[in-house]
C-alpha positions as CSV (number, residue, x, y, z in Angstrom):
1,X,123.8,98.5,145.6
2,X,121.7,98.3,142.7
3,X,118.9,100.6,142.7
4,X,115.5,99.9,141.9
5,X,113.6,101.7,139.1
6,X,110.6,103.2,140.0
7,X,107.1,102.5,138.2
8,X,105.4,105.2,136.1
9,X,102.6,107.1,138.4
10,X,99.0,105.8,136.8
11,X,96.1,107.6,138.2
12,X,92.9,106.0,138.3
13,X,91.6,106.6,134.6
14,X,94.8,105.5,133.0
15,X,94.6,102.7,134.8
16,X,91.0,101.9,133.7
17,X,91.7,102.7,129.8
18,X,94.8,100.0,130.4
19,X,91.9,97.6,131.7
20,X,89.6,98.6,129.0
21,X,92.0,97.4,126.4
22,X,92.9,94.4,128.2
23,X,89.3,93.1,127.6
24,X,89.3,94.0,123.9
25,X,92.3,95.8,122.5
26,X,90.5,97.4,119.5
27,X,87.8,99.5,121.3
28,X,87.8,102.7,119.4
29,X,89.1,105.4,121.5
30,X,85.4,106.6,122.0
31,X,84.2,104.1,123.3
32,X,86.7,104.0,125.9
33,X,86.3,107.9,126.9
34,X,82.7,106.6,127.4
35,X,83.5,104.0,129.8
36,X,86.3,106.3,131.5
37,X,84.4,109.6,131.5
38,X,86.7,111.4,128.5
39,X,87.0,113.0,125.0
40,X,87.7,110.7,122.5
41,X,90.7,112.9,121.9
42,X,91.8,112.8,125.6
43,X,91.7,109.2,125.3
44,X,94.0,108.9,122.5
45,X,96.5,111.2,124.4
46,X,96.7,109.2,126.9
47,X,96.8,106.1,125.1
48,X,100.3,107.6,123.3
49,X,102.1,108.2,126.8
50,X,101.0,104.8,127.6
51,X,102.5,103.4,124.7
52,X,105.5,106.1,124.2
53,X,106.2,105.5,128.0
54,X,106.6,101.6,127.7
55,X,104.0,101.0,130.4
56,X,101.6,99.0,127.6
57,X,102.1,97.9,124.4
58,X,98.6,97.1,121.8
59,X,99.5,93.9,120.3
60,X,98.1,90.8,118.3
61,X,98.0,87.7,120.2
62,X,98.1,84.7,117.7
63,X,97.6,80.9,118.1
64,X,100.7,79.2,117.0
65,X,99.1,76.4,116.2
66,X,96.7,78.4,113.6
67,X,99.8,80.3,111.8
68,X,101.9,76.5,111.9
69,X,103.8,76.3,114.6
70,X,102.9,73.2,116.3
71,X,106.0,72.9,119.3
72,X,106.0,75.3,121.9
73,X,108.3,74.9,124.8
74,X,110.1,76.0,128.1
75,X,113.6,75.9,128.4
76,X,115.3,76.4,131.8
77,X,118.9,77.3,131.5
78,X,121.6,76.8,134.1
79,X,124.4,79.6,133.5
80,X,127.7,80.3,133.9
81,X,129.3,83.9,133.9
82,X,127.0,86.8,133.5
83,X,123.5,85.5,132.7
84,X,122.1,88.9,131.0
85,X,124.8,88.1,128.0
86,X,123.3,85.0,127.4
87,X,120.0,86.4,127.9
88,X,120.8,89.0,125.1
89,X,121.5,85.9,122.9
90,X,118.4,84.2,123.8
91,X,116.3,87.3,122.9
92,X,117.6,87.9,119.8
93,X,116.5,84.8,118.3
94,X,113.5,84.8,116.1
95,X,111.9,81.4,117.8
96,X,112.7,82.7,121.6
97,X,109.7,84.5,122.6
98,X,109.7,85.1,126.0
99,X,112.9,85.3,128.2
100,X,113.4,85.9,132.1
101,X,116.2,85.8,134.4
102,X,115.1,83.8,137.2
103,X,116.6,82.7,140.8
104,X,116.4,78.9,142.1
105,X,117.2,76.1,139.8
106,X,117.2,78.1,136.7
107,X,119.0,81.1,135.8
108,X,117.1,81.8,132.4
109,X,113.7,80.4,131.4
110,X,113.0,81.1,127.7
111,X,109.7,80.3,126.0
112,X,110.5,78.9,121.9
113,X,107.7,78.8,119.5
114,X,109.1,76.4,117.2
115,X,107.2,74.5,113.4
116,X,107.8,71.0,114.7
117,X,109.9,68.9,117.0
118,X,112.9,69.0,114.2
119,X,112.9,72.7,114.4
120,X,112.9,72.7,117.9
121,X,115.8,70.4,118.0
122,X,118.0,72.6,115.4
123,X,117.3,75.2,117.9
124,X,119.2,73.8,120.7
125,X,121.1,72.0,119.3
126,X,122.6,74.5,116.7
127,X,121.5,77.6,118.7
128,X,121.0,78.1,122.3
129,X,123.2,75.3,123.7
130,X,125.9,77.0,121.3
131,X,125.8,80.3,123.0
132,X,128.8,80.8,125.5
133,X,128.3,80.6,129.0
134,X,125.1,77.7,128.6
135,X,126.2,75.4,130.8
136,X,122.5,73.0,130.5
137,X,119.4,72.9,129.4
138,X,116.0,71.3,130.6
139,X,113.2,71.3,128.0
140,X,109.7,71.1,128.8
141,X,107.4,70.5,125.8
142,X,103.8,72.1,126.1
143,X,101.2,69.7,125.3
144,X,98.4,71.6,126.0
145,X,98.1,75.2,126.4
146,X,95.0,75.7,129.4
147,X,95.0,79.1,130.1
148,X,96.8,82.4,128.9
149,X,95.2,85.5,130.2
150,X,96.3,89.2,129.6
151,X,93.9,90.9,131.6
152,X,95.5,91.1,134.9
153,X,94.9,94.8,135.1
154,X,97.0,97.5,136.9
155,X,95.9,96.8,140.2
């Protein structure tokens, strides 16, 4: 039986410096020891095992549409063989974005960020449905993006 890997300890003020960055992740690291009750440099600290650790990561988050990319999609693949190979192949594609192994009619979803509706066809055409072990694909175009949070906190 597979075992399950255990989450990282957080006590209560990592969690709330995690939160504080969720809401705006360039706060200076003093103004977070203000909200959290630290030193600036006690902040920072922490922020590093946060980081080093792989709990969080402090990234951009773009519009595609701003920087040109003007198709986004889901694709839902149906697998056969081992589906962590093909997700491997999925990943390592510039376009592919996002990429989960899922149970029910999928096996894979995988989130593309494509220029146009050409690009996205090269994609499956010349990329993902050519990896070994895609058995089919089900694309579903976004049309409008409603809602995309990051600031679900650490409950």
């Amino acid at each position: 039986m597979a075992t399950r890997q255990r989450s990282p300890q957080l006590d209560d003020t990592s969690k709330a410096i995690i939160e504080q960055l969720q809401v705006d992740g360039r706060k200076s690291y003093a103004e977070i020891g203000k909200a959290v009750g630290l030193s600036e440099a006690a902040v920072r600290q922490r922020v590093q095992r946060l980081t080093d650790s792989g709990v969080m990561q402090i990234v951009a988050v773009t519009d595609p549409l701003q920087l040109g990319f003007y198709r986004q999609a889901m694709i839902g693949l149906k697998v056969s063989g081992d589906t962590r190979v093909v997700a491997e192949a999925l990943a390592a594609m510039p376009a592919v974005d996002y990429v989960v192994l899922t149970a029910g009619t999928f096996d894979i979803l995988a989130e593309v960020v494509c220029e146009d509706d050409d690009d996205l066809i090269a994609l499956l055409n010349a990329e993902i449905r050519k990896i070994e072990g895609v058995h089919t694909t089900e694309t579903f175009v976004y049309l409008k993006l409603h809602k995309q949070l990051y600031n679900w906190g650490t409950r």
